[in-house]
Residue, then its C-alpha position, 0 to 999 in steps of 0.5 A: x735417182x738421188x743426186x748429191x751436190x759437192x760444197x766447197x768455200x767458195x762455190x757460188x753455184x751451188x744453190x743453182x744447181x740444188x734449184x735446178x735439180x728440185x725444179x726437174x726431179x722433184x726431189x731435194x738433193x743432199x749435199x756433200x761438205x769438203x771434208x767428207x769422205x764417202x758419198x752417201x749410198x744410194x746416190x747416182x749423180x754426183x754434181x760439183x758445181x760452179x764458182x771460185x773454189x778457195x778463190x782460186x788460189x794456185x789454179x782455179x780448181x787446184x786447191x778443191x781438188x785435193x780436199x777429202x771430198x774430191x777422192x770420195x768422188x772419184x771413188x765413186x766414179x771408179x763405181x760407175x756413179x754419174x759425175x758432172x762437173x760444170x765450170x770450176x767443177x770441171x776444173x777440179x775434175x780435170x785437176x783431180x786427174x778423172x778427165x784429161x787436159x787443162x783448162x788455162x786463162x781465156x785468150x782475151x784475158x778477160x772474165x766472160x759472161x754471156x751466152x754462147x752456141x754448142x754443138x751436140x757432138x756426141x748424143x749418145x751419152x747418159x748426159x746428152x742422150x735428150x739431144x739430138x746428134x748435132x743439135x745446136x743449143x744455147x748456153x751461158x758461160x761465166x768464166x775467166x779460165x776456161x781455155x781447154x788445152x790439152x797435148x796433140x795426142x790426148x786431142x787426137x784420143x779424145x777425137x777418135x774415142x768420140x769423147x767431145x761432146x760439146x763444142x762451141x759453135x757459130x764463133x761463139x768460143x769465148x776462150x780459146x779452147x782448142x778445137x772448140x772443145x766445151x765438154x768432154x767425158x771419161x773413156x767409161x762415159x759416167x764422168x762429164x766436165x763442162x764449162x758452160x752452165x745448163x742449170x742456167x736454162x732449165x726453165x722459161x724464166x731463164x729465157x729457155x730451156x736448152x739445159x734441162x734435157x742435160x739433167x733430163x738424161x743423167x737423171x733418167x727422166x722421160x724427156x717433156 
């Protein structure tokens, strides 16, 4: 499969996410600069990684959002091509209208890094087909706006579309996010935006190993 990773100024997980995807597929992802209009043919996975997107100027995700990119990947979402969004990722996924609600100031207002615990709520995605229903994993979070909110009904949708695939769990919330919610995918499931960071723990080096099936799945790689 090729996969393609979305830069934008300001990104700083990038370089993670093209290491993460070298590490586990064996091959070297292209790259997608802001101001391109199409994604390359051929490619399945579109990746828009973490970071300070224009520094977060307006709402975190506002402004990268809207660049030509962005429409190129929602373009190639309406095809059926894979798309994660991690972290500021997600926020532009969510500002880009490709996955509902929003994603506001951590509760504590404050930034958090650290690790938390997530609850595999939905295995039966391209992305968590690797995990087992209900499996509780390790993942870090590095945020200051992570908090995911979204009205009564669009929760009650999301619910009964089966459409949370990861919750915090163990108390490990570290914003506030309604009904402990961490990611969420589209209602054709090729679209998932999260906020926790599973190119972080790919390998033994990182302390674990807890993300790579993520990739391992969206990929179609024979899980190790």
């Amino acid at each position: 499969m090729k996969t393609a990773i979305v830069l934008l100024p300001g990104l700083n997980r990038d370089r993670d996410m093209i290491s993460a995807i070298r590490t586990i597929s064996g091959q070297e992802p292209l790259t997608v600069w802001q101001t391109e209009t199409e994604i390359p043919a051929g490619v399945d996975l579109v990746i828009v990684p973490g970071g300070f997107s224009f520094g977060d100027y307006l709402r975190c995700g506002a402004i990268g959002a809207r660049m030509p990119v962005m429409r190129a990947v929602a373009d190639a979402a309406g095809r059926g091509v894979r798309v994660l969004g991690v972290c500021n990722g997600f926020q532009m996924l969510l500002e880009a209208g490709l996955l509902p609600g929003v994603l506001m100031r951590n509760a504590s207002l404050n930034f958090v890094c650290r690790s938390v615990k997530l609850e595999v709520t939905n295995a039966d995605t391209v992305f968590t087909r690797r995990y087992r229903q209900g499996q509780m994993i390790d993942c870090p979070v590095a945020h200051h706006d992570g908090n995911y909110f979204a009205d009564a009904e669009t929760l009650a949708r999301l619910k009964g579309e089966n459409r949370v695939v990861f919750r915090y769990a163990d108390g490990t919330n570290p914003n506030g996010s309604a009904d402990d919610i961490a990611g969420i995918v589209n209602a054709e499931g090729n679209v998932l935006g999260m906020m926790p960071h599973p190119e972080n723990l790919i390998e033994d080096a990182h302390g674990g190993t807890d993300g790579r099936p993520l990739f391992e799945g969206a990929l179609d790689l024979v899980a190790a």
